[in-house]
MARKOLSE-286946 format. One line per 4 residues: number of its first residue (from 1); for each residue x, y, z of C-alpha. Coordinates in steps of 0.5 Angstrom, whole numbers, padded with zeros to 4 digits. Layout:
% MARKOLSE-286946
NUM = X/Y/Z ~ ...
//
This chain:
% MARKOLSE-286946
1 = 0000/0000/0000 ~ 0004/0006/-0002 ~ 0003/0013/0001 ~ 0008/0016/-0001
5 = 0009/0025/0000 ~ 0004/0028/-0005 ~ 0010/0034/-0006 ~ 0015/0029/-0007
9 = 0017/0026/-0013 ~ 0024/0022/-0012 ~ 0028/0019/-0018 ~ 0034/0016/-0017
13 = 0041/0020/-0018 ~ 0046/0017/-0019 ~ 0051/0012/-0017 ~ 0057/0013/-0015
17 = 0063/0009/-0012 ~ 0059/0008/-0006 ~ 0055/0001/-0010 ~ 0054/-0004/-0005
21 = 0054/-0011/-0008 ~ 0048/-0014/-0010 ~ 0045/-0020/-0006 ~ 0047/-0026/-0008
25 = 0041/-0030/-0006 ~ 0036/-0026/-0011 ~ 0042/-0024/-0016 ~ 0038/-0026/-0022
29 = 0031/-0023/-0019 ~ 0035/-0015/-0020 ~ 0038/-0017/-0028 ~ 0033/-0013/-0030
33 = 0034/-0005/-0028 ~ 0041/-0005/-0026 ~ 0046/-0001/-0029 ~ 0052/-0004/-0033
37 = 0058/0000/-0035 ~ 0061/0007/-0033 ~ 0056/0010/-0036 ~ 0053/0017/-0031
41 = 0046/0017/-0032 ~ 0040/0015/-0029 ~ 0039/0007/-0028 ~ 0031/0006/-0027
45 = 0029/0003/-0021 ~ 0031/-0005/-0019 ~ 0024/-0009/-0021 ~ 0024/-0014/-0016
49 = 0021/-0020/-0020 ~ 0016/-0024/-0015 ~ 0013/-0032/-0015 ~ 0007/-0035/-0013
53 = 0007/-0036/-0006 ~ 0011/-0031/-0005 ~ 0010/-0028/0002 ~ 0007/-0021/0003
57 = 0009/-0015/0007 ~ 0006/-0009/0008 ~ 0011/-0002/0006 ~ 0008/0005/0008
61 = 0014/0010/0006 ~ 0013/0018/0008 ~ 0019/0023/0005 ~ 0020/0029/0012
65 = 0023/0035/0010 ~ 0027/0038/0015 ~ 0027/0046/0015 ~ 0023/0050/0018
69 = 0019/0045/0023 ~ 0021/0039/0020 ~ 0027/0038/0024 ~ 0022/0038/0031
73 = 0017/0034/0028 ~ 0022/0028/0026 ~ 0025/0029/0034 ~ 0018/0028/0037
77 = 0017/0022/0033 ~ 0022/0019/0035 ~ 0021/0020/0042 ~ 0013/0017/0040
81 = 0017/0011/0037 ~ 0022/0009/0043 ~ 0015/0010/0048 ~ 0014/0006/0054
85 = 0009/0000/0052 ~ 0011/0000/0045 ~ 0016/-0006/0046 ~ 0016/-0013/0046
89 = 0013/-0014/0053 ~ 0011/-0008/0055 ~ 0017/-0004/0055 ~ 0020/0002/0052
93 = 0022/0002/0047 ~ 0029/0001/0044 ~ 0033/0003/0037 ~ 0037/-0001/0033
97 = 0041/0000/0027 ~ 0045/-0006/0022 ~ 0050/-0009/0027 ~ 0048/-0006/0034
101 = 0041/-0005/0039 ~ 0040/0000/0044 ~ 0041/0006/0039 ~ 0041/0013/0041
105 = 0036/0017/0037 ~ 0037/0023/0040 ~ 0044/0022/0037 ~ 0042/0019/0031
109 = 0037/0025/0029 ~ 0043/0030/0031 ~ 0048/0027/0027 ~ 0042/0029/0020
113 = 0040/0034/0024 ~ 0043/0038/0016 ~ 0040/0034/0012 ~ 0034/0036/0007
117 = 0030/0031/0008 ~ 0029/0024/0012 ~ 0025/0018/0010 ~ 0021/0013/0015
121 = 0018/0007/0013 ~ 0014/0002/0016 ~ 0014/-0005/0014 ~ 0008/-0011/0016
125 = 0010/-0017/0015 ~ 0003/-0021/0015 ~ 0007/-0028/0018 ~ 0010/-0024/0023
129 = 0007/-0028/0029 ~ 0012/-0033/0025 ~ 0018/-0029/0027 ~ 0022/-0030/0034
133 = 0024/-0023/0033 ~ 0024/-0017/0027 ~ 0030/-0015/0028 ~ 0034/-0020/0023
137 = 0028/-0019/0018 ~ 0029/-0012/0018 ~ 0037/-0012/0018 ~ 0036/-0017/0011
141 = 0032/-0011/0008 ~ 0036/-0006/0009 ~ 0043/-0010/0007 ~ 0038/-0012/0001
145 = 0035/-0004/-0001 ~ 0043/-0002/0000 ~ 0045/-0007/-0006 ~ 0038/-0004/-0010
149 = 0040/0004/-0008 ~ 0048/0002/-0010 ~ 0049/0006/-0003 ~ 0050/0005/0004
153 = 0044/0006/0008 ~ 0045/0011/0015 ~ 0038/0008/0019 ~ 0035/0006/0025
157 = 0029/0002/0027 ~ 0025/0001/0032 ~ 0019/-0006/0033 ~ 0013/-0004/0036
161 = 0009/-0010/0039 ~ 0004/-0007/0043 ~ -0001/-0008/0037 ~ -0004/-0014/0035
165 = 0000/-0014/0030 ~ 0007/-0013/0031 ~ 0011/-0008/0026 ~ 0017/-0004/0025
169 = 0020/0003/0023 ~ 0025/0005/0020 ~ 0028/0011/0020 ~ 0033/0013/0014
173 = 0037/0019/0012 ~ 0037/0023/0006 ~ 0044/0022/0004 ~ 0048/0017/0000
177 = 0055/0014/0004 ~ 0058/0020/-0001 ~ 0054/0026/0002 ~ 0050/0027/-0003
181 = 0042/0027/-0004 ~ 0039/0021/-0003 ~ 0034/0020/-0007 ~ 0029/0014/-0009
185 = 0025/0013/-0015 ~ 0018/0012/-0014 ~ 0016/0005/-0017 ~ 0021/0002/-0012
189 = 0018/0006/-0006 ~ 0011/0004/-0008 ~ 0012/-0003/-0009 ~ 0020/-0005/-0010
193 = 0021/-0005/-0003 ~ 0015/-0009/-0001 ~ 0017/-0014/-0007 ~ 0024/-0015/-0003
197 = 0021/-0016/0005 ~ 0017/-0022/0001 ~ 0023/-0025/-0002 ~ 0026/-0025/0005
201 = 0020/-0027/0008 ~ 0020/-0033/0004 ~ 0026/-0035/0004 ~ 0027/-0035/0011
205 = 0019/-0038/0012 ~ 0018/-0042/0006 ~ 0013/-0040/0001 ~ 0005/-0040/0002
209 = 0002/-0047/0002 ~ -0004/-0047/-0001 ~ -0008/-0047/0007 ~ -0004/-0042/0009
213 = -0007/-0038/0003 ~ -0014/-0040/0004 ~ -0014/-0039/0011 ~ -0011/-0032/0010
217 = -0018/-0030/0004 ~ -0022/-0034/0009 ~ -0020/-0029/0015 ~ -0021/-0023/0010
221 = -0029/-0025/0007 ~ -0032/-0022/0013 ~ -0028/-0016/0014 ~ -0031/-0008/0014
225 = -0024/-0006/0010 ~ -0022/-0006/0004 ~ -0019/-0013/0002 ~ -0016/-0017/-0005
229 = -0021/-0020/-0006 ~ -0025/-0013/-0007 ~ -0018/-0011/-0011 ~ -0019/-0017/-0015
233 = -0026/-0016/-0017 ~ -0026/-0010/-0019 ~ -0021/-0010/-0024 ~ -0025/-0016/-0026
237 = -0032/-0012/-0026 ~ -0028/-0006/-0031 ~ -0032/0001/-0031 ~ -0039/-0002/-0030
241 = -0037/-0006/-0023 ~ -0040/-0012/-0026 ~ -0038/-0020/-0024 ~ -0041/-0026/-0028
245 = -0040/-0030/-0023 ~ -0040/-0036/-0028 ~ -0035/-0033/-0032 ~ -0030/-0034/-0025
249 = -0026/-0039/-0026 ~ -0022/-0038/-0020 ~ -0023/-0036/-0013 ~ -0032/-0037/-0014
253 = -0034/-0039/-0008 ~ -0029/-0034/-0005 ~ -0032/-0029/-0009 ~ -0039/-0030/-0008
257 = -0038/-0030/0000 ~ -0034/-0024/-0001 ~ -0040/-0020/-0005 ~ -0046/-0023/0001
261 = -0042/-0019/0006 ~ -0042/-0014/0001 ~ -0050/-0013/0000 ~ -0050/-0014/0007
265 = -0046/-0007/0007 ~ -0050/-0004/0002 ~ -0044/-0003/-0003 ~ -0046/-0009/-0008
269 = -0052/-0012/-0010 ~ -0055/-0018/-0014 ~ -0058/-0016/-0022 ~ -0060/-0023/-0023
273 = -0057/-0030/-0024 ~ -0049/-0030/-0023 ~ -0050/-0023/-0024 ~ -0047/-0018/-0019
277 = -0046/-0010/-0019 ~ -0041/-0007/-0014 ~ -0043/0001/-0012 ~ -0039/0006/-0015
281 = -0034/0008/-0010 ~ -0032/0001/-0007 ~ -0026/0002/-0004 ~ -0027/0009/-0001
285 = -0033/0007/0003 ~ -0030/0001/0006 ~ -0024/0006/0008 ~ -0029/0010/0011
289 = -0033/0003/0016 ~ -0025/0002/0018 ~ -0024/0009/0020 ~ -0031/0009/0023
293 = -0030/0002/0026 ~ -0023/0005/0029 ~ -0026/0011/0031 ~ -0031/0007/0034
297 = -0026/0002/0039 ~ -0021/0009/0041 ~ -0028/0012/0044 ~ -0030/0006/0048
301 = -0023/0006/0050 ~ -0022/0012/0053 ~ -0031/0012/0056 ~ -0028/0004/0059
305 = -0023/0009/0063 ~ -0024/0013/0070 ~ -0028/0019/0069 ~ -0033/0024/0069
309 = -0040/0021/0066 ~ -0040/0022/0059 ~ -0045/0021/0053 ~ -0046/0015/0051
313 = -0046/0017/0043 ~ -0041/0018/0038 ~ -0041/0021/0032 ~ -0036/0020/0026
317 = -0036/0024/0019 ~ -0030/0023/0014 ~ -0033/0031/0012 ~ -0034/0033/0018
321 = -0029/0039/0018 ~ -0033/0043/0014 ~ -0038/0044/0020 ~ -0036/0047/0027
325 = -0037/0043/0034 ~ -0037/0045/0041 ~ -0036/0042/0046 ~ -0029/0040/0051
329 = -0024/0036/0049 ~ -0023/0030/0053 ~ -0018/0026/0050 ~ -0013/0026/0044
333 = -0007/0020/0042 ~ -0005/0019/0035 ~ -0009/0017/0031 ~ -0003/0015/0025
337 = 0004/0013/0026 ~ 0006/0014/0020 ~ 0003/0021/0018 ~ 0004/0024/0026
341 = -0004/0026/0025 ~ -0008/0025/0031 ~ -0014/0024/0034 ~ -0019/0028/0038
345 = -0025/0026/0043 ~ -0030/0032/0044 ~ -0036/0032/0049 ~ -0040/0036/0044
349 = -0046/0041/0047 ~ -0051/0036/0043 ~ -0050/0031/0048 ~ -0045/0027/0044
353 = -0038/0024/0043 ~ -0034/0026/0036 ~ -0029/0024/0034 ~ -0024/0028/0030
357 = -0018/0026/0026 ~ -0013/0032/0025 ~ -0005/0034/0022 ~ -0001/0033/0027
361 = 0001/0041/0029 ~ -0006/0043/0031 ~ -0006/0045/0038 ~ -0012/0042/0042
365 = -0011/0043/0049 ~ -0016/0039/0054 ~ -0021/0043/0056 ~ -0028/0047/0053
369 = -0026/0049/0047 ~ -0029/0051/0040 ~ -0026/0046/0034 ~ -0026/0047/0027
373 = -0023/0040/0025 ~ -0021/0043/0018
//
């Protein structure tokens, strides 16, 4: 899932005497994309060929520009990021880096603190219950995207095991091994380095049996979220959003399973015999059910917590920035790991709980207040 910076269109530049060797393991996956000779010009970014079975790995990249508050931005989140709870166990937090753990992030930041820019990722690996500790995983993605890059990698990561589940994130500086800008085309952000994390995983777990497969689109049929399967019928439905279903010839009865949960949320509907029509903007609403369901759990959280009485209600709207609330701020967290964005709870004079999610740089303090969550 790519969701790389709007305002950043990375290319690779170009590779100087800092080329790392590539991965011996995956040599042949990268002939394609890497530059031969001594040639200076832009190489395209490496293509990272996959096979079925392969295992998956979710990557989000975001670019962070260090000037005017970009620099105090990064050091609050590294701060969030080493926080108590978030490690495994319960305990803080620690930084890591290729060969040491316990790094100090505050000295990491500082040592870039000059830099035009940083990068952070964060990479889910889907069979992560399965690793003992991320740490040599996510070493081997580094090492492996210093081989694609053709440069050495100035970086620190941290795992997160206080969610269900675990991940990790990595912070990279925006300088090559030379001192030079570090920039990244935008095809291997979005999906060249997803590619790699799968490989790894494979080879450190095997390809995905045909059960393991069968059990993980199970899981996903239910699911108030976008899921592959909603990915992969709406290609098959074209502009029209129209699946045959007698015209499927793999993944049937997982695709009717699918479009029955669909009907029943009111985003597809039966046009007779196999037929099914999905409604315009598939995706979109079912990101709206997951951010209403995650709205939903954060609220719950915080009425469960000690306190003054509360109203019972809630109130969600994606839009709801184009309208005032008042009320008092009762609680407020981060909602996005990745963006910084965060959320605020409001007992609203009309006798309800609203959820807004806003930029990270607001300002909301508790107390009675007048929001306006544009």
């Amino acid at each position: 899932m790519n969701e790389t910076s709007d305002d950043f269109r990375p290319r690779l530049g170009l590779v100087g005497q800092d080329r790392a060797k590539p991965p011996r393991s995956l040599a042949s996956s990268l002939r394609k994309g890497r530059r031969s000779g001594s040639t200076a010009r832009r190489r395209s970014a490496p293509r990272v060929q996959g096979w079925r079975g392969t295992r998956r790995a979710i990557v989000k990249a975001r670019v962070v520009r260090l000037g005017g508050k970009g620099i105090a931005l990064q050091r609050a989140h590294l701060a969030y990021l080493q926080r108590e709870g978030a490690g495994r166990g319960g305990e803080r937090a620690a930084f890591y880096d290729g060969t040491n753990d316990g790094v100090d992030g505050k000295d990491w930041l500082k040592a870039g603190a000059e830099d035009r820019h940083h990068f952070r990722f964060i990479v889910s690996a889907e069979d992560v219950e399965q690793l003992s500790d991320l740490k040599p995983f996510i070493r081997s993605l580094v090492r492996e995207m210093e081989a694609d890059l053709g440069t050495q990698l100035n970086w620190i990561a941290v795992d997160h095991h206080n969610t269900d589940h675990p991940h990790s994130h990595i912070m990279v500086r925006g300088v090559r091994g030379d001192g030079r800008d570090l920039v990244i085309e935008r095809d291997y952000i979005s999906s060249g380095i997803r590619a790699r994390a799968g490989l790894i995983l494979a080879r450190e777990l095997g390809l995905e049996t045909a059960e393991e497969i069968e059990l993980k689109i199970n899981r996903a049929i239910p699911s108030r979220r976008v899921t592959n399967l909603d990915r992969q019928m709406l290609r098959q439905g074209g502009t029209g959003g129209i699946i045959k279903l007698d015209d499927v010839q793999r993944r049937r009865m997982h695709y009717r399973a699918r479009l029955q949960v669909l009907e029943r949320l009111g985003l597809a509907e039966r046009s007779g015999g196999s037929l099914w029509t999905l409604k315009p903007g598939l995706l979109s609403s079912l990101s709206r059910l997951e951010q209403q369901d995650s709205a939903q759990a954060r609220i719950q959280t915080h009425l469960r917590q000690p306190g003054p009485d509360r109203a019972e209600g809630f109130s969600f709207d994606p839009q709801a920035g184009r309208r005032d609330v008042v009320g008092r701020v009762f609680a407020m967290g981060l909602a996005n790991e990745h963006t910084g964005s965060v959320y605020a709870l409001v007992d609203g004079l009309d006798g309800r709980v609203h959820h807004f999610e806003v930029a990270g740089d607001k300002d909301l303090k508790s107390g009675h207040t007048h929001i306006d969550a544009a």
